[in-house]
C-alpha positions in Angstrom: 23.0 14.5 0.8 23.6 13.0 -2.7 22.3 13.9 -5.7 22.6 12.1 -8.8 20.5 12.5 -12.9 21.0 10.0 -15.2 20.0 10.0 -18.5 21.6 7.1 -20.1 18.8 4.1 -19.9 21.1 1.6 -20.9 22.5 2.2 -17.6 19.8 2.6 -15.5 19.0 -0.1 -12.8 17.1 -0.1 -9.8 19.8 -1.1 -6.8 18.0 -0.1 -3.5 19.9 -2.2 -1.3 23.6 -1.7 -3.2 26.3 -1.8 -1.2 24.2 -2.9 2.0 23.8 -5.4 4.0 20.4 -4.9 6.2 20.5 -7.5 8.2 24.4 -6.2 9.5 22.9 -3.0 10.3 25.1 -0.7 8.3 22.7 2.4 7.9 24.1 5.5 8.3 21.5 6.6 10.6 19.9 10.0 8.8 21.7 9.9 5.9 20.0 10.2 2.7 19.8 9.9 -1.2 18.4 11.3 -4.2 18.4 10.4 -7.7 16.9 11.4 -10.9 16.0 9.5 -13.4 14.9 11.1 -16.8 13.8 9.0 -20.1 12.7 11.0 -22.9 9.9 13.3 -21.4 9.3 11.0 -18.0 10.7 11.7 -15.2 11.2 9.6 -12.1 12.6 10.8 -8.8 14.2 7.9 -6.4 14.3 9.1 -2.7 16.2 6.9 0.2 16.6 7.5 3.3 18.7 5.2 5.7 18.5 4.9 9.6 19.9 2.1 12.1 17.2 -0.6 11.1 15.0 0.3 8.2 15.4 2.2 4.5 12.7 4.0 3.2 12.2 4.7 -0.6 10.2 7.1 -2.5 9.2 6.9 -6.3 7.3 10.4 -7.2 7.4 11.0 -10.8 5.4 11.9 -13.9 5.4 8.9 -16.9 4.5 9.9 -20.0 5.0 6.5 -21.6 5.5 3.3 -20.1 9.2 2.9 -19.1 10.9 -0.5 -18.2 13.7 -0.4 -15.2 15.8 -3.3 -14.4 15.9 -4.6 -10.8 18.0 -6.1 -9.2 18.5 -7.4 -5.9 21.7 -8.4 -4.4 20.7 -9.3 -1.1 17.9 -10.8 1.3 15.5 -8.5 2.8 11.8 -7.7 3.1 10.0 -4.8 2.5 6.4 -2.9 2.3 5.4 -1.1 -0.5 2.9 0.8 -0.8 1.2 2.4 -4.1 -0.6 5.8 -4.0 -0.9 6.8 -7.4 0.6 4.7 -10.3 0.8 1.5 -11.6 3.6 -0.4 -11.3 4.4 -4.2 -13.2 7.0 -6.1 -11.7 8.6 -9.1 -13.9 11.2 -11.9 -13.5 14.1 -13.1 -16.2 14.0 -16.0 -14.6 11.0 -17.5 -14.7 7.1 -16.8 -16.3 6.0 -14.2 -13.1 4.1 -11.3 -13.4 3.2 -9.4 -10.6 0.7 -5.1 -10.9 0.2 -3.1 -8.2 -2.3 -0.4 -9.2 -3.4 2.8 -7.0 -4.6 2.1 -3.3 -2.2 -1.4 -3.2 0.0 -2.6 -0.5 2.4 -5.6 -0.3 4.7 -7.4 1.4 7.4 -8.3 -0.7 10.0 -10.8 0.6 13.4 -10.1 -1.9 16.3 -12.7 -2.4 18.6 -11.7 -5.4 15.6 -11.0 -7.9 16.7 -10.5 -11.7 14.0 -8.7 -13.3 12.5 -5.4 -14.4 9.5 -2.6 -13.4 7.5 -1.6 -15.7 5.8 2.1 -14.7 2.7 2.7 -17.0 1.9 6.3 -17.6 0.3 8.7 -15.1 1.2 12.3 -14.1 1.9 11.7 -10.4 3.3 8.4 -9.4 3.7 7.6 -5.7 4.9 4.6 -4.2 6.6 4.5 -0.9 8.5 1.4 0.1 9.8 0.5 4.1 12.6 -2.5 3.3 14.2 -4.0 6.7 16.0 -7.5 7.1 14.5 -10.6 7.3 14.2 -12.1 11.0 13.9 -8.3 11.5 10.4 -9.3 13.0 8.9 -12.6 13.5 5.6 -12.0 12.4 6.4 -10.9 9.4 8.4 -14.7 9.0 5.5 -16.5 10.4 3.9 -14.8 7.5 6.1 -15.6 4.7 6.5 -19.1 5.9 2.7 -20.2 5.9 1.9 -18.1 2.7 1.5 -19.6 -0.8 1.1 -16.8 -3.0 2.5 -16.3 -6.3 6.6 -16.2 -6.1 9.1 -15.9 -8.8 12.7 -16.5 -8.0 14.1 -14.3 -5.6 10.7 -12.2 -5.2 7.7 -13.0 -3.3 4.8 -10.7 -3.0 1.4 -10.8 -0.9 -1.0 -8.4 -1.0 -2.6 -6.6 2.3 -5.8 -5.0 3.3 -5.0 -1.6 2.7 -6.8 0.2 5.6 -7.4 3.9 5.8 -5.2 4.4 8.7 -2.3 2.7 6.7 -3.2 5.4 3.9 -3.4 8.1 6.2 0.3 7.3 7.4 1.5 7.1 3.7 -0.6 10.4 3.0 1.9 12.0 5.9 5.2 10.2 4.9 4.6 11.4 1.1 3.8 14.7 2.1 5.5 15.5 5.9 3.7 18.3 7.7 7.0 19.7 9.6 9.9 21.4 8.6 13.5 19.8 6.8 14.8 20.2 10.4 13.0 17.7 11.6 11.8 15.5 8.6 14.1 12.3 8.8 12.7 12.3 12.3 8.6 12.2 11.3 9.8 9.6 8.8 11.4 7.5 10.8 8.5 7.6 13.2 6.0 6.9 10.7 7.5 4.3 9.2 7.8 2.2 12.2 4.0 3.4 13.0 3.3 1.9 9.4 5.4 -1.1 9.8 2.8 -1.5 13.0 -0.2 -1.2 10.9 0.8 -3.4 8.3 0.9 -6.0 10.8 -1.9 -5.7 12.4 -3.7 -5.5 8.7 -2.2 -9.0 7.5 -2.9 -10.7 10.8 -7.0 -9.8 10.1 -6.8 -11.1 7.1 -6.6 -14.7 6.0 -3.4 -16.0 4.6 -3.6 -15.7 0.5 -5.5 -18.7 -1.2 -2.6 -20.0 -3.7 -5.7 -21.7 -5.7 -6.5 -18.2 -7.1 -4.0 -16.7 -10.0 -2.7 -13.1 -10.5 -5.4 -12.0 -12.9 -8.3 -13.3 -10.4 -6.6 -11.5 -7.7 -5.7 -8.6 -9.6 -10.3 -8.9 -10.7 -10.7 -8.3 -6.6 -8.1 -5.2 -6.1 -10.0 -3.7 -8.9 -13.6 -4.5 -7.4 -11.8 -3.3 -4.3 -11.0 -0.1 -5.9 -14.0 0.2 -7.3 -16.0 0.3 -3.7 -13.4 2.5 -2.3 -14.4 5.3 -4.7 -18.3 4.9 -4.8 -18.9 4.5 -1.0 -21.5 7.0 -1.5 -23.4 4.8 -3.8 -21.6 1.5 -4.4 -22.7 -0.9 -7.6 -24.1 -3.8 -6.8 -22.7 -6.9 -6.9 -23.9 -8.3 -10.5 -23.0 -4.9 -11.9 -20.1 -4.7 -10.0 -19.2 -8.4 -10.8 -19.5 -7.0 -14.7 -17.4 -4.0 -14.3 -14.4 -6.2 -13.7 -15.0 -9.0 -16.4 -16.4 -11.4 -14.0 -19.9 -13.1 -12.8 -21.3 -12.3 -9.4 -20.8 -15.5 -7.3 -17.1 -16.0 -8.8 -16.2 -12.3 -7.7 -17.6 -12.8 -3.7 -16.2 -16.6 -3.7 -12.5 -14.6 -4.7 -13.1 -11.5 -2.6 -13.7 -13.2 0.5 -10.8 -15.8 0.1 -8.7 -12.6 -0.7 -9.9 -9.6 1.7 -12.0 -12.5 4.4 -14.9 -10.3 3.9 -18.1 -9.8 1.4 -18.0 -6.8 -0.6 -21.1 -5.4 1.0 -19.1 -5.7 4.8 -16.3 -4.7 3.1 -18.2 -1.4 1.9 -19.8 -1.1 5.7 -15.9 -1.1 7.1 -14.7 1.5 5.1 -17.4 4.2 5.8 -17.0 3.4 9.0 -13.2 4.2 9.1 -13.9 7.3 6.8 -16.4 8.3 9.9 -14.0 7.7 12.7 -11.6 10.1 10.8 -14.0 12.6 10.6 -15.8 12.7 13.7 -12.1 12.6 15.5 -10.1 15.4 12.7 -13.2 17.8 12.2 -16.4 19.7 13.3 -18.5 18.3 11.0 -22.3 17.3 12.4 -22.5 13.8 12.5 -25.6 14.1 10.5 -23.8 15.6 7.9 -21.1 12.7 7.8 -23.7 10.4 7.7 -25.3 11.4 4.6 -21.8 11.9 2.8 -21.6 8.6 3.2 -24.4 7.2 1.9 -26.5 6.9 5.7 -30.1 8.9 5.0 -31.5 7.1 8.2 -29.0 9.0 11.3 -30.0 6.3 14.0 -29.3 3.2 11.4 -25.9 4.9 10.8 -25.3 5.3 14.7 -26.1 1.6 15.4 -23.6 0.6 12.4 -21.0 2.3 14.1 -21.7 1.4 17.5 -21.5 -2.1 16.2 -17.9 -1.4 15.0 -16.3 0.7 17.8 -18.6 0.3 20.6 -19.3 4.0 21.1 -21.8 5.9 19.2 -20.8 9.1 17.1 -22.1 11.2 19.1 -20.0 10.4 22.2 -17.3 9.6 20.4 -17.3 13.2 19.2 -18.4 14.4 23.1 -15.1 12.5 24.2 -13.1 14.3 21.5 -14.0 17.6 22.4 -13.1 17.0 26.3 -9.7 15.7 25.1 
């Protein structure tokens, strides 16, 4: 295990795939890296771990001030990325792209020697976790790429994915592993090809990106998005929550559906329901009780809701839980 603190930032780059050559296979199956990078009071901690056929990277950190760190890609490869807390900018020397990922985002990214930089904006606890593979390492994530027109710069591609709760849950566990160092590069490796799985299965329910809206329009519906995530108990409405985001009402659920193929009110409906499943299958909580955390005063009109989702009701789902 290698361990490396720089503090010269005239000689700090980001070079994840250095020296590698995915699509060869040349991981050193378990090995892994750690580097520190430290720029006046911020501090950002770059994690890698390499197996036979995928890389994963962690950024934890605390930003003080926003700090700019070159990229730069030597190769062609794809990768997930996933951002728990943080915001991240990425932009191109080439060519006028600009690209944020704020808390709660996930992307595809498709890399092909990209010249630019990242800009992290201040927070006390960044996370972002990243899964990079080769390209033709599966075809649906080609089939993908190939039929997508969302914003590209040259050599970097990005296109945003329904970030569901199980894909959270799964970054939740990579970021923070519940087993001991004995066994960690095996629950990694594990979870990341369980999160490779889910990402899939995410961006084939959801339409291929609408090139006909721009960054800031898309980056208008990842706020709203955030926005209904964190006030599923009592979510805005629409005209309000059309304002909150610098937009008008019928703009923000024409871009919202083209982005997520959803309204924000089913898109509201879908994630209680997922923050239900979770509970009625990871605790002992009366179903009443979940109900009304979630905004559902009326038990039978919350049972019928999820019914209409899973095809089981709470209660048996719960029943079935405790005979397994």
């Amino acid at each position: 295990m290698k361990k490396h603190t720089s503090h010269d930032t005239e000689n700090i780059c980001l070079e994840i795939d250095k020296q590698q050559c995915l699509s060869n296979g040349v991981f050193n199956k378990g090995s892994e890296n750690h580097q520190t990078i430290q720029i006046e009071k911020s501090v950002l901690n770059i994690s890698t771990y390499l197996f036979s056929e995928i890389q994963i990277v962690f950024l934890e950190g605390c930003i003080h001030q926003e700090i700019k760190i070159p990229i730069r890609d030597n190769r062609e490869y794809l990768s997930l990325a996933f951002v728990k807390d943080g915001t991240v900018t990425t932009k191109s020397n080439l060519c006028n792209y600009e690209s944020t990922s704020s808390p709660g985002s996930a992307n595809l990214c498709c890399h092909c020697s990209f010249d630019g930089a990242a800009y992290f904006a201040p927070t006390e606890n960044l996370q972002i976790v990243s899964i990079c593979f080769p390209k033709k390492y599966l075809i649906e994530f080609d089939t993908i790429i190939e039929n997508c027109n969302a914003n590209q710069a040259k050599g970097y591609m990005n296109i945003p994915m329904t970030n569901n709760l199980p894909m959270q849950k799964c970054v939740d566990m990579l970021l923070n592993p519940p087993v001991t160092e004995m066994i960690k590069q095996v629950f990694l490796q594990g979870k990341a090809y369980e999160l490779i799985s889910l990402s899939i299965q995410s961006m084939f329910s959801q339409p291929i990106p609408d090139s006909n809206i721009n960054e800031r329009e898309r980056h208008r519906v990842y706020k709203a998005r955030d926005i209904l995530e964190n006030s599923l108990l009592n979510p805005p409405k629409l005209p309000t929550l059309a304002r909150l985001v610098g937009t008008n009402d019928f703009k923000l659920k024409k871009d919202f559906k083209s982005v997520f193929n959803t309204s924000p009110y089913a898109y509201v409906i879908k994630c209680r329901m997922e923050k239900a499943y979770h509970s009625i299958i990871n605790s002992d909580m009366p179903i009443t009780t979940i109900a009304q955390n979630l905004g559902y005063n009326n038990a039978s009109h919350f049972s019928s809701t999820f019914f209409k989702h899973y095809g089981v009701k709470p209660r048996d789902l719960k029943h079935l839980r405790k005979q397994g």
